[in-house]
C-alpha positions as CSV (number, residue, x, y, z in Angstrom):
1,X,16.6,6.4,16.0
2,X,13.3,5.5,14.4
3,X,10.4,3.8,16.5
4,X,8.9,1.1,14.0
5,X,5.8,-1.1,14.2
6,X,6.5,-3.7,11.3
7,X,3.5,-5.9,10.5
8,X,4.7,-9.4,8.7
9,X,2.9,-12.6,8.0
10,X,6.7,-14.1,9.1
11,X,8.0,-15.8,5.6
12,X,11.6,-15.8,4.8
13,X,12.2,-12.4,4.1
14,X,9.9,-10.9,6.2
15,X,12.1,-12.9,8.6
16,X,15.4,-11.3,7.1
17,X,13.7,-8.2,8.0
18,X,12.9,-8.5,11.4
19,X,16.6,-9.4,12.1
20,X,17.9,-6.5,10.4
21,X,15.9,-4.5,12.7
22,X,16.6,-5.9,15.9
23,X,20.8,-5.6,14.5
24,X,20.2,-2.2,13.6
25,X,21.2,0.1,16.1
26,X,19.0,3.4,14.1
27,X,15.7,1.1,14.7
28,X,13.8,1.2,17.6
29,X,11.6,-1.6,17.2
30,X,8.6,-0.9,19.8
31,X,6.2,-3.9,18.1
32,X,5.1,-6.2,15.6
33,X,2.1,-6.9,14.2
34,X,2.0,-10.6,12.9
35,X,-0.9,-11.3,10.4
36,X,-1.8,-14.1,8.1
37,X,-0.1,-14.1,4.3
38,X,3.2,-16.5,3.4
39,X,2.0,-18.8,6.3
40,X,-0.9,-18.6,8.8
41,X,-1.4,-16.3,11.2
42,X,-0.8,-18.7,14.3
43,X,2.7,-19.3,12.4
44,X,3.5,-16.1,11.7
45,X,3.0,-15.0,15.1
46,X,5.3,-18.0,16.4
47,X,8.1,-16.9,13.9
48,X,8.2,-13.4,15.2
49,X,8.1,-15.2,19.2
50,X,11.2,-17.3,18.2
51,X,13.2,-14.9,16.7
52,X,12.5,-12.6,19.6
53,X,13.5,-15.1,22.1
54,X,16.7,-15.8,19.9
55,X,17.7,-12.0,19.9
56,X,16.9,-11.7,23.6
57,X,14.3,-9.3,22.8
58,X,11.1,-10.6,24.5
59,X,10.5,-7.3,25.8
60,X,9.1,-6.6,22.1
61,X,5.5,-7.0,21.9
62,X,3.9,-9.2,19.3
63,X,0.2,-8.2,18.4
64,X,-1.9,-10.6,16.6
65,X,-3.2,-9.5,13.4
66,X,-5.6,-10.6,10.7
67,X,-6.2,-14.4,9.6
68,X,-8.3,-13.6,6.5
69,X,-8.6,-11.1,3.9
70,X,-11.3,-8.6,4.2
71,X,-13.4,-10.5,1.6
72,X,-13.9,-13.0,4.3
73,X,-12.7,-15.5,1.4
74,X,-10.2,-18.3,2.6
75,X,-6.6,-17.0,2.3
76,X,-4.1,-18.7,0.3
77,X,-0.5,-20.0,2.0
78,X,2.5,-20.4,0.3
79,X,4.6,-23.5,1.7
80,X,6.6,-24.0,-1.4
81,X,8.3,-20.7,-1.4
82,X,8.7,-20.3,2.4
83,X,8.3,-23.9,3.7
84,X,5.5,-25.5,5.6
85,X,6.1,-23.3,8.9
86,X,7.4,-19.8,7.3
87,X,11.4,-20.2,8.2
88,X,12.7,-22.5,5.0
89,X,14.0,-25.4,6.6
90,X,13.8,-24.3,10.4
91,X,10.7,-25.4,12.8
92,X,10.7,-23.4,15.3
93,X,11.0,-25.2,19.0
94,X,8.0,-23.3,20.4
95,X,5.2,-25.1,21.8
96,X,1.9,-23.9,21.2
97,X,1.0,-22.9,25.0
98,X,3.6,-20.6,24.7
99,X,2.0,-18.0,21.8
100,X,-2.0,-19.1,22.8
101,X,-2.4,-15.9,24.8
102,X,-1.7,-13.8,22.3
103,X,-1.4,-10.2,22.7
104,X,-4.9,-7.8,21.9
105,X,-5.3,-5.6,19.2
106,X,-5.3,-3.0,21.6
107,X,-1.5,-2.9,22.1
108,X,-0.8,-1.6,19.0
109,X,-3.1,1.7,19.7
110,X,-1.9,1.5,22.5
111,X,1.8,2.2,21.5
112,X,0.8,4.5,19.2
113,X,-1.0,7.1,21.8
114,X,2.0,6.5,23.4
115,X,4.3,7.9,21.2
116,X,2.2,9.9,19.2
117,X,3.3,11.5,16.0
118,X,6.6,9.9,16.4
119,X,5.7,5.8,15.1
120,X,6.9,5.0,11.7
121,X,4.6,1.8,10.4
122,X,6.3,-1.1,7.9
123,X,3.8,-3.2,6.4
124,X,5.9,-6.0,4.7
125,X,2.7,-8.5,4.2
126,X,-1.2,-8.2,3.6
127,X,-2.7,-5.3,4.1
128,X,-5.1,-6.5,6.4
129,X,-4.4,-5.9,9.6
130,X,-3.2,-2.2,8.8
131,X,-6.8,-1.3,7.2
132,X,-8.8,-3.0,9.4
133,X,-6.6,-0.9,12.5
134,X,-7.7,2.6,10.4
135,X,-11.1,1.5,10.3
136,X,-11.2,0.8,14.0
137,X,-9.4,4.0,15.3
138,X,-8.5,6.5,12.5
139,X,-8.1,9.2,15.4
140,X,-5.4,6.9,16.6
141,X,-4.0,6.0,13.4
142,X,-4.3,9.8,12.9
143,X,-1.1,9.9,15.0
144,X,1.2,7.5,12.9
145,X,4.1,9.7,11.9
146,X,4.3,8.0,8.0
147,X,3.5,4.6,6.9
148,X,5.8,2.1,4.4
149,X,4.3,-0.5,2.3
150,X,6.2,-3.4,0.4
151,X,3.4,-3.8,-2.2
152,X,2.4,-3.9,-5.8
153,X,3.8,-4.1,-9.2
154,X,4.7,-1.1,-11.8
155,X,5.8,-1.6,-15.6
156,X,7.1,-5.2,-14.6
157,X,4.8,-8.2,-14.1
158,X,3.4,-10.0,-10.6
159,X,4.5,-12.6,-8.9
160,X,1.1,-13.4,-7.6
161,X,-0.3,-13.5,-11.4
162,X,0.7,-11.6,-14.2
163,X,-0.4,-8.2,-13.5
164,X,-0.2,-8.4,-9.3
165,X,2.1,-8.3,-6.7
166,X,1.1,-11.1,-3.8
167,X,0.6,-8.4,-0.7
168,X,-1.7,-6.6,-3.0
169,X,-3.5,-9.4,-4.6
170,X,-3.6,-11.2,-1.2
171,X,-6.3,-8.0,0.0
172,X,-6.9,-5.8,-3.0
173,X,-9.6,-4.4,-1.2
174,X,-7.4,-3.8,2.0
175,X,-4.2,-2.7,0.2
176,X,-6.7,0.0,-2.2
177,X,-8.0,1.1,1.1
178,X,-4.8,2.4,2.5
179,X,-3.3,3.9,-0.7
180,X,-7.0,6.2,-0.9
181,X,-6.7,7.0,2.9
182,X,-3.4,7.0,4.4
183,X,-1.2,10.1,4.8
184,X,2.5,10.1,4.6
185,X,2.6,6.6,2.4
186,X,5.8,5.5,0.6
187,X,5.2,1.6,-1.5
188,X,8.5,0.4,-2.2
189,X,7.2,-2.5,-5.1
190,X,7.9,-5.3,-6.6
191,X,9.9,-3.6,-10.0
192,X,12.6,-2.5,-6.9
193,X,12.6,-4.9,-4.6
194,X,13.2,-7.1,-7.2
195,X,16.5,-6.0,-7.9
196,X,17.8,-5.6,-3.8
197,X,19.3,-9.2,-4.0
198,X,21.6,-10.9,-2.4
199,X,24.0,-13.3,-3.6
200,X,25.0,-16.7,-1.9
201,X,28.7,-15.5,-1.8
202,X,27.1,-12.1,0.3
203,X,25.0,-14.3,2.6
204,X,28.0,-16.8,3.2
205,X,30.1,-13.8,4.0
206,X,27.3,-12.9,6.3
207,X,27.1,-16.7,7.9
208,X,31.4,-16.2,8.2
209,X,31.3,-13.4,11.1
210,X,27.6,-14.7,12.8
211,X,27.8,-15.6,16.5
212,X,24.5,-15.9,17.5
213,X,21.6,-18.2,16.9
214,X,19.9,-15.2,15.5
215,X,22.1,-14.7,13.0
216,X,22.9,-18.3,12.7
217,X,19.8,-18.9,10.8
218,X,20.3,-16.2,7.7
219,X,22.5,-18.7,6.1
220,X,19.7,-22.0,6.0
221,X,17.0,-20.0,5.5
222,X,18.2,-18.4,2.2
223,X,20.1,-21.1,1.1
224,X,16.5,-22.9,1.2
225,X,14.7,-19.1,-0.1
226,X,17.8,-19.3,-3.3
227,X,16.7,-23.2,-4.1
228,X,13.4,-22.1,-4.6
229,X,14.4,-19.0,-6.8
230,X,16.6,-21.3,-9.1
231,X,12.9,-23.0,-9.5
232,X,11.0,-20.2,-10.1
233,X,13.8,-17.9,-12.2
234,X,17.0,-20.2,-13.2
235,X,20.2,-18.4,-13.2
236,X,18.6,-15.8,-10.8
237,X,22.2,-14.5,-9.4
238,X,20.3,-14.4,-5.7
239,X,17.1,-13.9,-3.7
240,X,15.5,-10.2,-3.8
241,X,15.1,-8.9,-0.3
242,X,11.6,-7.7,-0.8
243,X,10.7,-6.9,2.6
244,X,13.6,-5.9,3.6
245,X,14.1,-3.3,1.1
246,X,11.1,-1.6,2.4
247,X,12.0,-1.5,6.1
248,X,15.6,-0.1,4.7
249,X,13.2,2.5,2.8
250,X,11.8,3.9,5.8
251,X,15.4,4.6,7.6
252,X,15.8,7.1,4.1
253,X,19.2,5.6,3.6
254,X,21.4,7.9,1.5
255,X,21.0,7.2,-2.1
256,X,19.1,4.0,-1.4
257,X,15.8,4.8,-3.8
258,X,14.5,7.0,-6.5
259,X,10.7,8.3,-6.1
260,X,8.1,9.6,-7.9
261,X,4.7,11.1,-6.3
262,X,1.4,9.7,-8.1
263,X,-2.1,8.8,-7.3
264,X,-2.4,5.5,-6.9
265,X,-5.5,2.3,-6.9
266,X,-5.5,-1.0,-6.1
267,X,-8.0,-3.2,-8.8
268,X,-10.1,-5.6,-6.5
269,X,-12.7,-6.6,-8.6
270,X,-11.5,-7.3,-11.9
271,X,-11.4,-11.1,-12.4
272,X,-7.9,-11.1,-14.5
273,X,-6.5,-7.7,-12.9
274,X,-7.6,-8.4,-9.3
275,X,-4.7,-7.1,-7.2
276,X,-3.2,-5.1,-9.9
277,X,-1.2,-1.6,-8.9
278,X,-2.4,1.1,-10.7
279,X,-1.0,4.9,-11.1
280,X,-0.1,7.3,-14.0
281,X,3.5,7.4,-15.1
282,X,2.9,8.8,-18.5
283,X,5.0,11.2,-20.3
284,X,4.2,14.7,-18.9
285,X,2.7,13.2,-16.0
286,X,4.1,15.5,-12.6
287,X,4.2,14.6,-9.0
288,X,1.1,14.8,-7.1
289,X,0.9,16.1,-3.7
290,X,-2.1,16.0,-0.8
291,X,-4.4,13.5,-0.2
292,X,-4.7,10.2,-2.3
293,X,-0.8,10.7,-3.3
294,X,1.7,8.3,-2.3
295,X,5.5,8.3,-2.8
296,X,6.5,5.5,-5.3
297,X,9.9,3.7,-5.3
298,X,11.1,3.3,-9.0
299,X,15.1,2.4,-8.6
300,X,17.2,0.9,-5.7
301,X,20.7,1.5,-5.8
302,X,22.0,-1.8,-5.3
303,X,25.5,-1.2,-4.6
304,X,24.1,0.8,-1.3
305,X,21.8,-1.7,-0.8
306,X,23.9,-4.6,-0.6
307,X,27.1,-2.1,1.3
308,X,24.4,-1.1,3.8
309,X,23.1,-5.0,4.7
310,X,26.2,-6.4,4.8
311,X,27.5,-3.7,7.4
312,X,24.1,-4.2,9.4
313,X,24.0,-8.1,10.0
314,X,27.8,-8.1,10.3
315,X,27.7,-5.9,13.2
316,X,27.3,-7.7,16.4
317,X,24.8,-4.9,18.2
């Protein structure tokens, strides 16, 4: 069993993610981290407090993260992809009073002295709140077992613009930071996570054997995350899992991904290539090892991917 700290700015799939951890019964989920990206950071920190309270997990803490990019510059929501409060069509029946006291910083260095060397970290959103927790306590950080990113974009286009991926482009400077610093780093990208899809007849199978609220809500919130895929890519056969592809990556599922092991740099100051993912997967070019070298997703097996999910939130843990 793996102890994770995921860190999510609480959008559709980041949501889709979270409840495949808390089904999973090889995930120890000790925390979350809940930062600004698809929605604010007060929503996103609401979204991971309802689904919580849905899966009878309160026990979880849920740290607040970042509201702004380290640029200080005004972040920029996305509503239209992942509805006005993160969850498609749901609002979440959570008064404010209920997440104003939110849990410090602290907590998450806290877990990790705790459990030292044995925390895996999933970041699934900005990079934010993960650089700014290196720069306050790299001793601390020092003792994070290995570290998963859902982020950037190789040999396929953005979806943020044409050459960036939107965790990347959201906090170039953040998201360069950690691939130049962090040890033990896998980046599942976009170019994969684009293909771990699943398909309205998979997530109505899914919706056939829930029998909790928890689970209840997969079906209406990618029914509403499809709608807006048919917008953005007609004849798209379903909606890529992005974030949870990533969090699957870090439970090395048998078969699941491909890697390569390059050097890798995050552009954030170009004005057309701000955000854009950069390493060298040239003819002849080997795998690098040591510092600055991060393990790269390049193919999902989808068949395991989709077997693997379906077995997961079909279970009734």
């Amino acid at each position: 069993m793996k102890k994770i700290i995921l860190f999510a700015d609480t959008g559709i799939d980041d949501a889709i993610a979270l409840i495949y951890a808390l089904k999973n019964p090889e995930v120890d989920l000790i925390g979350v981290v809940s930062g600004y990206g698809n929605i604010d950071r007060e929503k996103a920190y609401r979204n991971v407090e309802y689904l919580l309270e849905l899966a009878g997990r309160t026990d979880i803490p849920v740290i607040a993260g970042a509201t702004r990019p380290l640029s200080g510059e005004d972040p920029v929501f996305f509503p239209d992809i992942h509805g006005a409060e993160g969850l498609g069509p749901i609002d979440p029946p959570i008064p404010e009073e209920r997440y104003a006291n939110r849990t410090n910083f602290s907590k998450l260095f806290r877990l990790i002295k705790e459990n030292p060397k044995e925390v895996t970290i999933v970041n699934v959103g900005r990079c934010t709140s993960l650089a700014i927790a290196h720069y306050i306590s790299p001793e601390v950080m020092d003792n994070v077992k290995e570290t998963y990113l859902m982020g950037g974009a190789f040999h396929v286009p953005g979806n943020a613009t044409e050459v960036a991926e939107a965790n990347f482009f959201g906090d170039p400077i953040a998201a360069d930071f950690i691939t130049q610093n962090v040890k033990n780093l896998t980046i599942i990208p976009l170019n994969v996570t684009r293909d771990a899809i699943l398909t309205p007849e998979e997530v109505n199978f899914i919706d056939s054997r829930a029998d909790s609220a928890l689970e209840g809500l997969i079906k209406p919130i990618l029914d509403f995350y499809y709608e807006v895929y048919q917008q953005l890519e007609p004849g798209i056969e379903g909606t890529p899992q992005h974030d949870l592809a990533a969090l699957m990556a870090a439970l090395e599922i048998d078969g699941l991904f491909q890697y390569r092991r390059r050097e890798v740099s995050i552009e954030d100051a170009g004005e057309y290539t701000s955000g854009q993912s950069v390493a060298d997967f040239r003819p002849g070019t080997k795998n690098c090892f040591g510092p600055g070298c991060s393990r790269i997703a390049l193919r999902i097996n989808e068949e395991v991917f989709v077997s693997n999910v379906l077995e997961i939130l079909t279970n009734h843990r």
